[in-house]
C-alpha positions in Angstrom: 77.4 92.6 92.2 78.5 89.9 89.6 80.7 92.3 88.2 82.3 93.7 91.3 83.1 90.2 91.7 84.6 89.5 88.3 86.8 92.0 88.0 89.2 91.3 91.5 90.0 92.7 94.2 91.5 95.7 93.2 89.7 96.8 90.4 86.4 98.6 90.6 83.5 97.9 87.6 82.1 101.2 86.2 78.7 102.3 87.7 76.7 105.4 86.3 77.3 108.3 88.5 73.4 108.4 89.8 73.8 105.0 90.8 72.9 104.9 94.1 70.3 107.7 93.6 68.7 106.0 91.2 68.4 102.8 93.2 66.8 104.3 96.5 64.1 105.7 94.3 63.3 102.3 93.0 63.6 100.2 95.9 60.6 102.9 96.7 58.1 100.8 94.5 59.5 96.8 96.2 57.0 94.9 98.4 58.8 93.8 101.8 59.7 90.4 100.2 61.8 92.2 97.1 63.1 94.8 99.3 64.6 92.3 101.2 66.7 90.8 98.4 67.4 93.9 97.2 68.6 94.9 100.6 71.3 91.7 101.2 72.9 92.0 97.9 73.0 96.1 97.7 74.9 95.7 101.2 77.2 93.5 99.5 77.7 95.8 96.8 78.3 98.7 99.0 80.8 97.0 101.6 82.7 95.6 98.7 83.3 98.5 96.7 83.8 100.6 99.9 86.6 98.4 100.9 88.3 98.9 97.4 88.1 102.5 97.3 89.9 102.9 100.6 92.7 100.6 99.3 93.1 103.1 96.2 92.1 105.7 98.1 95.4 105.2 100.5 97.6 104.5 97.7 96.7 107.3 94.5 95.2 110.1 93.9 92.0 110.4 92.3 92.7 110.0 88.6 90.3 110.0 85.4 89.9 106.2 84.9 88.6 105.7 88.3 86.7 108.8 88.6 84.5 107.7 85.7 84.1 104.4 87.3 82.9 105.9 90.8 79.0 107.2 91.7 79.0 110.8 92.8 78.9 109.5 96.3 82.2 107.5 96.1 84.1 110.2 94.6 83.3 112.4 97.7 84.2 109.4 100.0 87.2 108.5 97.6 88.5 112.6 98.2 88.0 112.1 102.1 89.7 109.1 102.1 92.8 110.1 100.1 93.1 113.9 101.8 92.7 111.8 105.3 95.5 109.2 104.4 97.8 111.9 103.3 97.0 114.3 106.0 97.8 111.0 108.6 101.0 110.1 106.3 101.9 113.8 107.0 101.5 113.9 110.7 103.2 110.8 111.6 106.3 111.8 108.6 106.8 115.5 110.3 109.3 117.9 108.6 112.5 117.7 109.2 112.7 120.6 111.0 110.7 118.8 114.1 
């Protein structure tokens, strides 16, 4: 979360690809009291780097620097995202034969 932070608003920090995979299974083995923290700053996490993948999302495509920096999950969201933008873009644009 630190890191999220430090590197702006519009920058994403590198997580491994299992990330999130990884982290349900150990949150498996917390007491209710360490879930807890867990829980507040993992919701932090997630809404923070959400809201910085739709702003790329909406603005490029998927590229190699930020598909290394996203889990598995995020580049799935990250796809949706950018194919729903442009779809949107698209529909409101028309052709010009409308």
């Amino acid at each position: 979360l630190s890191k999220e932070k430090m590197v702006g608003e519009y920058q994403l920090s590198t997580l491994e690809p299992h990330f999130y995979i990884k982290l349900k299974e150990s949150i498996k083995e917390f007491d209710r009291n360490e879930f807890d923290q867990v829980e507040s700053i993992l919701l932090e996490l997630f809404r923070m780097r959400r809201g910085k993948i739709v702003k790329l999302a909406d603005s490029i495509k998927l590229n190699s620097d930020i598909y290394k920096q996203l889990t598995v999950e995020e580049n799935i969201f990250y796809k949706t995202i950018y194919d729903n933008s442009k779809e949107f873009e698209n529909q409101v644009r028309g052709s010009r034969n409308e």
